[in-house]
LUMLO-218422 format. One record per residue (C-alpha): residue number from 0; x, y, z. Coordinates in Angstrom, 1 decimal, always signed. Layout:
N
nr=NUM c1=X c2=Y c3=Z
...
//
This chain:
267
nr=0 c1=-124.4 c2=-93.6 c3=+24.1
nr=1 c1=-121.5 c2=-96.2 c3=+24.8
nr=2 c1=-118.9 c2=-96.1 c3=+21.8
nr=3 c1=-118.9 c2=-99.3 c3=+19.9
nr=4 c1=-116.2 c2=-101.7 c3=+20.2
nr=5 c1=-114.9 c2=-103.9 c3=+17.1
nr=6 c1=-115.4 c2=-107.4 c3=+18.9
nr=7 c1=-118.6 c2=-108.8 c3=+17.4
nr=8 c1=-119.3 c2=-112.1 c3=+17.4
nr=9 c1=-121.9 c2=-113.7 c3=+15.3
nr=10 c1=-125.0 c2=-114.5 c3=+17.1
nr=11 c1=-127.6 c2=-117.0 c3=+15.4
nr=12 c1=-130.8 c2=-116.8 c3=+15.9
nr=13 c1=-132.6 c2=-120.0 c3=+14.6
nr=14 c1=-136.0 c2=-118.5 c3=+14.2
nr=15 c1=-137.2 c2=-114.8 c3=+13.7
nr=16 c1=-139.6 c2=-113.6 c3=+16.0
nr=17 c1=-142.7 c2=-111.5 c3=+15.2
nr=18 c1=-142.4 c2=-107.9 c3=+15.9
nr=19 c1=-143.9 c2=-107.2 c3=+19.5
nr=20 c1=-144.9 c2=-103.3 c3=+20.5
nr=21 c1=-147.1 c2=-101.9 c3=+22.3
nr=22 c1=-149.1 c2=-100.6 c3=+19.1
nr=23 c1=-148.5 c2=-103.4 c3=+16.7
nr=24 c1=-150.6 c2=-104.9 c3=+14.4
nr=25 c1=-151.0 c2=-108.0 c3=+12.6
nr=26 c1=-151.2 c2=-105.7 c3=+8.8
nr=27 c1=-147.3 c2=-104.7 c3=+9.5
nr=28 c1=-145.5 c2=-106.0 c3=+6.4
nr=29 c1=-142.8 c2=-108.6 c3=+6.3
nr=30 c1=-139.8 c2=-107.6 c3=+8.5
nr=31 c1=-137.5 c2=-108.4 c3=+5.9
nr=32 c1=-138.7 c2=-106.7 c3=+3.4
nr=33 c1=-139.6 c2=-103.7 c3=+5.9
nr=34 c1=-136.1 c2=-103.8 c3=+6.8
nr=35 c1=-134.2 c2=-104.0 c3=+3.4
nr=36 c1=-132.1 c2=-106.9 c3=+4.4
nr=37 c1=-132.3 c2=-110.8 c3=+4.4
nr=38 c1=-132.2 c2=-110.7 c3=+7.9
nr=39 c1=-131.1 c2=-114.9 c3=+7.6
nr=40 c1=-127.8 c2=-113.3 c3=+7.0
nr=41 c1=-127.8 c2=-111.3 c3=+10.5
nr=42 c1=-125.4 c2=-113.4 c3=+12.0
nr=43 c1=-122.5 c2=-112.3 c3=+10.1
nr=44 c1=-119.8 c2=-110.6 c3=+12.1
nr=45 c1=-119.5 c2=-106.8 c3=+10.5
nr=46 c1=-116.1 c2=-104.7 c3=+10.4
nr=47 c1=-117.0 c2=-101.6 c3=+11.3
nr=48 c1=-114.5 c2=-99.2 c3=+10.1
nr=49 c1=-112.8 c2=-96.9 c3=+12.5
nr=50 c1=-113.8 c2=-93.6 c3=+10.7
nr=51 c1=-117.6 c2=-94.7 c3=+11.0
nr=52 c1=-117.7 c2=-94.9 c3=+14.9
nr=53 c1=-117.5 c2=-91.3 c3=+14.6
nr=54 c1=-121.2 c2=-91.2 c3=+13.0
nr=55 c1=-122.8 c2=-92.4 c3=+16.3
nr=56 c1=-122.6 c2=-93.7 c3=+19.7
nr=57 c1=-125.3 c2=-96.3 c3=+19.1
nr=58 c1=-123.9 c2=-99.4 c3=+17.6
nr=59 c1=-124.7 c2=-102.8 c3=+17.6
nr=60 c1=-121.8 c2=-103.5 c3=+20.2
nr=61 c1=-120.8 c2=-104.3 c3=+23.9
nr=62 c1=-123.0 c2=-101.5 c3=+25.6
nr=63 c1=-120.1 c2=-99.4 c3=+27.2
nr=64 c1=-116.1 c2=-100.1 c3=+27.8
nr=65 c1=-116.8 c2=-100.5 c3=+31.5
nr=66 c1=-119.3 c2=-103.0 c3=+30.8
nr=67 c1=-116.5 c2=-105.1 c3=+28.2
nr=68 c1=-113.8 c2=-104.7 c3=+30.9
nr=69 c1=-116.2 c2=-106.3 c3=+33.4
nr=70 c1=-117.3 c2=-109.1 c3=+31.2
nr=71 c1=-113.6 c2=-109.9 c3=+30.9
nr=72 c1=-113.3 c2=-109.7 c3=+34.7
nr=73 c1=-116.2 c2=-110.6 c3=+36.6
nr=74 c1=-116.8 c2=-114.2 c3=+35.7
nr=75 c1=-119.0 c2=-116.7 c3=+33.6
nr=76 c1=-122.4 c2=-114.5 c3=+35.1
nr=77 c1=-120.9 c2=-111.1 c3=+33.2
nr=78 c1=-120.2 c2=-112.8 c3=+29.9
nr=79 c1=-123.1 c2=-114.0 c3=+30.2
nr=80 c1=-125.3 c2=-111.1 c3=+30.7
nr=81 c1=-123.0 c2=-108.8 c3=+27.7
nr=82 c1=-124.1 c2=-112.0 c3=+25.4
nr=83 c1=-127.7 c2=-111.4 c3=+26.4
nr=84 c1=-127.5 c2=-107.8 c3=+25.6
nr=85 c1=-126.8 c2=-108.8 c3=+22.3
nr=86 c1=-129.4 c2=-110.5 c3=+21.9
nr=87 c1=-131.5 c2=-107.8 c3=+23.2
nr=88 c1=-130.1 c2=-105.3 c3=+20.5
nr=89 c1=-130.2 c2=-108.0 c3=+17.6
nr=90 c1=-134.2 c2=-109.3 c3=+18.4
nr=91 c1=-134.9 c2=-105.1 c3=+18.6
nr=92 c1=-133.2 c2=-104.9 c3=+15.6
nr=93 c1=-135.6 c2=-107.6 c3=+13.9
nr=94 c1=-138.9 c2=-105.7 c3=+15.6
nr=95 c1=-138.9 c2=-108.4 c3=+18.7
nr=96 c1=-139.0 c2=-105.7 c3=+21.7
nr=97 c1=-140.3 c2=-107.4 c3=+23.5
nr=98 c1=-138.3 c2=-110.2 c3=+22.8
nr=99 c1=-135.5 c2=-107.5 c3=+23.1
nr=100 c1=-136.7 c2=-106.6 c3=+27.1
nr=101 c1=-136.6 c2=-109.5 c3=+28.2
nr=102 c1=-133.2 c2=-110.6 c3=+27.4
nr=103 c1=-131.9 c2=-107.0 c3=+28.8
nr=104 c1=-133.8 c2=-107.7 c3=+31.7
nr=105 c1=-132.0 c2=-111.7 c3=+32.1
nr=106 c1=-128.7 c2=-109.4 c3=+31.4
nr=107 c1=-129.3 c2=-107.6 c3=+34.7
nr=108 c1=-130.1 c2=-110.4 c3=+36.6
nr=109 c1=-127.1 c2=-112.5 c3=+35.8
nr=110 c1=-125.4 c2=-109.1 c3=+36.0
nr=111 c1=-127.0 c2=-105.9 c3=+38.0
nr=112 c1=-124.0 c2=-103.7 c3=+37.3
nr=113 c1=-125.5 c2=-103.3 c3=+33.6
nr=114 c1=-128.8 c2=-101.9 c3=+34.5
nr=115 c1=-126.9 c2=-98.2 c3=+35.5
nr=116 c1=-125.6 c2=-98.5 c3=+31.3
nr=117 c1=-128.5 c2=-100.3 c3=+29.7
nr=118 c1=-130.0 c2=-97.5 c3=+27.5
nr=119 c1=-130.8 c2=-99.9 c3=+25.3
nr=120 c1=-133.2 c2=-101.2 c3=+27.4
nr=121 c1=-134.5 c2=-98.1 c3=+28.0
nr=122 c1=-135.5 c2=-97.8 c3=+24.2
nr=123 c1=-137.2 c2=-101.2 c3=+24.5
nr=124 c1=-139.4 c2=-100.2 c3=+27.4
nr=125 c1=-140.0 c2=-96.5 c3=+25.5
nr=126 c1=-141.7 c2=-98.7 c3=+22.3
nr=127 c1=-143.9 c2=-100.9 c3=+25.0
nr=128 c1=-145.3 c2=-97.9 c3=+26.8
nr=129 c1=-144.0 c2=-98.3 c3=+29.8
nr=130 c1=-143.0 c2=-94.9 c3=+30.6
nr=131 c1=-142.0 c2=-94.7 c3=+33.8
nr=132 c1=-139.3 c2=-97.8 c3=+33.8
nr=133 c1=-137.5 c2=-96.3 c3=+30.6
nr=134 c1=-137.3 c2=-93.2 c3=+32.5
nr=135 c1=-136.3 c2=-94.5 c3=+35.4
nr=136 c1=-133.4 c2=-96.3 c3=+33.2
nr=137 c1=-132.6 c2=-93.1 c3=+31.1
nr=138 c1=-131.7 c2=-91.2 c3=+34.6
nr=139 c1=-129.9 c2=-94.3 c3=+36.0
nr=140 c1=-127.5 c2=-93.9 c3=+32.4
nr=141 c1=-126.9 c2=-90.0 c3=+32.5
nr=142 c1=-126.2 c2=-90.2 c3=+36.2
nr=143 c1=-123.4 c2=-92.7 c3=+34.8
nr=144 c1=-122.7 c2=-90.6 c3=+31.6
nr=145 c1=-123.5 c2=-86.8 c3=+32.4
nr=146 c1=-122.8 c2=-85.9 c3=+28.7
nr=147 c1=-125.2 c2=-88.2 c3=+26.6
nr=148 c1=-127.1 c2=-85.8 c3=+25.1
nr=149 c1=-129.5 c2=-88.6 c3=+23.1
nr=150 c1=-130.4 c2=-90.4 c3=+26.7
nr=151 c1=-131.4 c2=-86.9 c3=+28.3
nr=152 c1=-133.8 c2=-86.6 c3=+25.2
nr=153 c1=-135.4 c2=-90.0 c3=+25.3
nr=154 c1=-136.0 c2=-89.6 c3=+29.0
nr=155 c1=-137.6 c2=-86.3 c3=+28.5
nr=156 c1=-139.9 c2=-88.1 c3=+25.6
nr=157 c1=-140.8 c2=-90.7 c3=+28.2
nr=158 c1=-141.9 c2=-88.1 c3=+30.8
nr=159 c1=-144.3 c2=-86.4 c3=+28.3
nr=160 c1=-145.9 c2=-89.3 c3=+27.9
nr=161 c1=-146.4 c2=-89.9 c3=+32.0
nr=162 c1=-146.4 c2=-86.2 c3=+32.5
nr=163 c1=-146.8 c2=-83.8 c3=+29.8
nr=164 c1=-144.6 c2=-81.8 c3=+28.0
nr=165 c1=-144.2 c2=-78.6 c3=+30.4
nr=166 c1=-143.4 c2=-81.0 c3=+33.4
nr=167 c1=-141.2 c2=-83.5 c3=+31.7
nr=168 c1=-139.6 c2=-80.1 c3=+30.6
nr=169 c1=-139.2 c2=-78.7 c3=+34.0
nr=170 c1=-137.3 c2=-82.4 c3=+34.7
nr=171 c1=-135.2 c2=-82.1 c3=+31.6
nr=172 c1=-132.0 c2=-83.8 c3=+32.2
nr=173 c1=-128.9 c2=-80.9 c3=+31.8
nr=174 c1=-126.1 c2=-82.6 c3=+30.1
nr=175 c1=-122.8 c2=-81.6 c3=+28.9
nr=176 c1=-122.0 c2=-80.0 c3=+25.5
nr=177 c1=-122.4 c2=-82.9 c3=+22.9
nr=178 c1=-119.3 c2=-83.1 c3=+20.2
nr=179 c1=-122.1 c2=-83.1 c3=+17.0
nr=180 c1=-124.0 c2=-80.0 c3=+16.1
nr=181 c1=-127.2 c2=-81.8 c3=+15.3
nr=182 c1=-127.8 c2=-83.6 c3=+18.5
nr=183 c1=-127.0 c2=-79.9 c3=+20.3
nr=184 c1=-130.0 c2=-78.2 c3=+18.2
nr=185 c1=-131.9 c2=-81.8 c3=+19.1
nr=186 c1=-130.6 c2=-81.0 c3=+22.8
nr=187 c1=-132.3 c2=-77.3 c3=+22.7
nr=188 c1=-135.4 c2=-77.9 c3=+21.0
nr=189 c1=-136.8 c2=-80.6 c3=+23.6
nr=190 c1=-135.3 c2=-78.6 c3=+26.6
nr=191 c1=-136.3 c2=-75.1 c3=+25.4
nr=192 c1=-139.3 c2=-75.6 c3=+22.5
nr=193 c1=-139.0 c2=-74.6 c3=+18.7
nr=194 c1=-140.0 c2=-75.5 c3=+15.1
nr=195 c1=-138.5 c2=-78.7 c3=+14.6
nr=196 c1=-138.9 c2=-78.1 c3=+10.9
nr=197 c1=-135.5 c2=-76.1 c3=+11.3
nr=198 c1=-134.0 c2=-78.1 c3=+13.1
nr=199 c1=-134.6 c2=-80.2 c3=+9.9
nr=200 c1=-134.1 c2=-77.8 c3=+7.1
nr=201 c1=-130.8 c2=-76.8 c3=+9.5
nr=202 c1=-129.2 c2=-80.1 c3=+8.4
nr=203 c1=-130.4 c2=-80.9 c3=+4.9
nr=204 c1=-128.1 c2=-80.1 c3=+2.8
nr=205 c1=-124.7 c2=-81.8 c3=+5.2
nr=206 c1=-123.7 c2=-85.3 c3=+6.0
nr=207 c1=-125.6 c2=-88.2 c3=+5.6
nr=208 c1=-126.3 c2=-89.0 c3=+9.6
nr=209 c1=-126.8 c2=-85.5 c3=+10.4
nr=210 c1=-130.5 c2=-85.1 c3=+8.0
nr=211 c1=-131.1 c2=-88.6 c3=+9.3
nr=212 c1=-130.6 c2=-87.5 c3=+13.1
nr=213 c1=-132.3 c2=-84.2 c3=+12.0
nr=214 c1=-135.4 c2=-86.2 c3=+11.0
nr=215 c1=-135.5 c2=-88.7 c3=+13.9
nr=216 c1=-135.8 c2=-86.2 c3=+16.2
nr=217 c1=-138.2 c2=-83.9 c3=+14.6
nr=218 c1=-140.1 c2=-87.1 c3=+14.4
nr=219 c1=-139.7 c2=-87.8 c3=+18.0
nr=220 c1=-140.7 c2=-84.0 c3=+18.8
nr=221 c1=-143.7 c2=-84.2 c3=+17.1
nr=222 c1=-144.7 c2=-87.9 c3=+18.7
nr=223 c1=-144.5 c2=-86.0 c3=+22.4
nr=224 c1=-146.6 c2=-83.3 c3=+21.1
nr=225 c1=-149.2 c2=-85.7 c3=+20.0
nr=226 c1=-148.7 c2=-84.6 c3=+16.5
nr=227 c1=-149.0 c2=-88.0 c3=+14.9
nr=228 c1=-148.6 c2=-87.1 c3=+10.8
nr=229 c1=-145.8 c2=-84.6 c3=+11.1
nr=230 c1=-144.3 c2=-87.5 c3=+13.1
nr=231 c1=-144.3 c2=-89.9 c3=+10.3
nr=232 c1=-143.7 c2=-87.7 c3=+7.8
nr=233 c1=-140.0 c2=-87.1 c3=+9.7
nr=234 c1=-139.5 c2=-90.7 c3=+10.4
nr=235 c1=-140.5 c2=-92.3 c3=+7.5
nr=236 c1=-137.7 c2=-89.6 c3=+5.9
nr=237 c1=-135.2 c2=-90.7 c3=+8.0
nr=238 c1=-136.2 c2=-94.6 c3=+7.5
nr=239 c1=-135.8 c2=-93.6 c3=+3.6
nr=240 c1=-132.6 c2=-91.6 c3=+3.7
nr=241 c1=-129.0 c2=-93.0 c3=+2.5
nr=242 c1=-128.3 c2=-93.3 c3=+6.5
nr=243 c1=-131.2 c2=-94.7 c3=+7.2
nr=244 c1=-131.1 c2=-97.1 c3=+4.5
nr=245 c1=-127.8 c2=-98.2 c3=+4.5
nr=246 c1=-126.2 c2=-97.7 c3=+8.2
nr=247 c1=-125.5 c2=-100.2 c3=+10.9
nr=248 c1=-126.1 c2=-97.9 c3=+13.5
nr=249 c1=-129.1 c2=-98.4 c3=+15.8
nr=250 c1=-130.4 c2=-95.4 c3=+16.0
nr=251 c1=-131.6 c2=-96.6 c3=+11.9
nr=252 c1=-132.9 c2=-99.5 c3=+13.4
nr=253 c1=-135.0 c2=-97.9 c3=+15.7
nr=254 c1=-136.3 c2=-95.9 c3=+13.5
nr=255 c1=-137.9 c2=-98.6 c3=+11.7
nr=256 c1=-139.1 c2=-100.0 c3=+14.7
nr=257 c1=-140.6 c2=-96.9 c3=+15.1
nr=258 c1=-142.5 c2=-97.2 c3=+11.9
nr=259 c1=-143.1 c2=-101.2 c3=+13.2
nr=260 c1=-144.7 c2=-99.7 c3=+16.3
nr=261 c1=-147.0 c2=-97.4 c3=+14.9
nr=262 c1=-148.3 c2=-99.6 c3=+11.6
nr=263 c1=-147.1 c2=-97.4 c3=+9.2
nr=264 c1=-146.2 c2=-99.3 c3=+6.5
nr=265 c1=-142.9 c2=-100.1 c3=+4.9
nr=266 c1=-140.6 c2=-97.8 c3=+3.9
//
């Protein structure tokens, strides 16, 4: 995913919106509580600092450094549209994806040169089961960034859905080598099979974000295998480790959307 950038300005939101997925339901628990934060206080800039970019590639931040060059350059329309990305990221953030869609989808029309970096929105459509559009935008992205191993992965997760897990393996996106050793085991247990419970115990005892990644992805394995209890049991790990708990990044976000989604509880 895009590096983050250090340029965030505080967006408020006057109202929070009810979570929106495709699966939700009206017993989910209060999003701030769910979420650990008073989510009033959202609209604080954060400093990120610059050892913690290293972590992940998926921050709340302009979505690439092409797209923050060409809201510089391409007029009133591109500023626009980066803004409404934010606002995409910030409502998915809260549990609003569907919220989150549409403002990625207003950022494309005031700006179609985002759609080709928007992975993002690609998450969004992933949580609102429609499949084939977040795949469709997971190719569009790797065909602009043929080393993001996370967007080959999600693309492969919404072709199981629409396809099965032998064909959306035969259309596994091949990207480059990526620079962390978690998301390469990720990388070769979707494309290739495996126990994702090593992929897990592989990364227990190191850094904070690698279990967490570990986790997610088991998780996410298990989803496309229709295993729904291992599933939670990974997530809901990763929702209650110190990353999870206490990062900005938004793959920690997701993860609790993910929990959102499929009513299960707060962690």
């Amino acid at each position: 995913m895009a590096t983050a950038h250090n340029l965030k300005p505080a967006i408020v939101v006057s109202s929070i919106p009810f979570p929106q997925c495709s699966s939700f339901t009206s017993t989910t628990p209060h999003l701030s509580r769910f979420f650990g934060t008073d989510l009033s206080k959202i609209s604080r800039p954060q400093k990120l600092l610059p050892s913690m970019l290293l972590l992940s590639r998926r921050r709340l931040a302009l979505p690439s450094v092409s797209g923050m060059w060409e809201a510089l350059t391409g007029g009133s329309s591109a500023r626009e549209a980066v803004m409404a990305i934010r606002r995409g990221m910030l409502l998915f953030r809260q549990g609003d994806v569907l919220g989150s869609l549409v403002e990625f989808d207003r950022a494309i029309e005031l700006d179609p040169r985002q759609k080709a970096h928007l992975w993002q929105r690609g998450l969004s459509l992933y949580y609102l089961d429609r499949f084939e559009e977040g795949a469709e935008q997971f190719r569009l992205d790797v065909a602009q960034n043929p080393n993001d191993t996370e967007e080959s992965i999600w693309c492969f997760l919404c072709e199981a859905q629409l396809y099965g897990v032998d064909e959306a393996r035969r259309r596994y996106l091949e990207v480059g080598r990526d620079p962390r050793p978690v998301m390469r085991e990720a990388y070769s247990l979707f494309k290739d099979g495996g126990d994702p419970e090593k992929l897990v115990a592989a990364f227990s005892g190191g850094r904070e974000n690698e279990y967490f990644y570990a986790s997610l992805y088991a998780g996410l394995y298990y989803e496309s295998q229709d295993k729904q209890d291992e599933a939670k049991r990974h997530i809901v790990a990763a929702c209650q480790s110190p990353y999870g708990l206490r990062s900005d990044d938004y793959m920690a976000s997701l993860a609790k959307v993910h929990c959102l989604c499929r009513n299960w509880g707060s962690t």
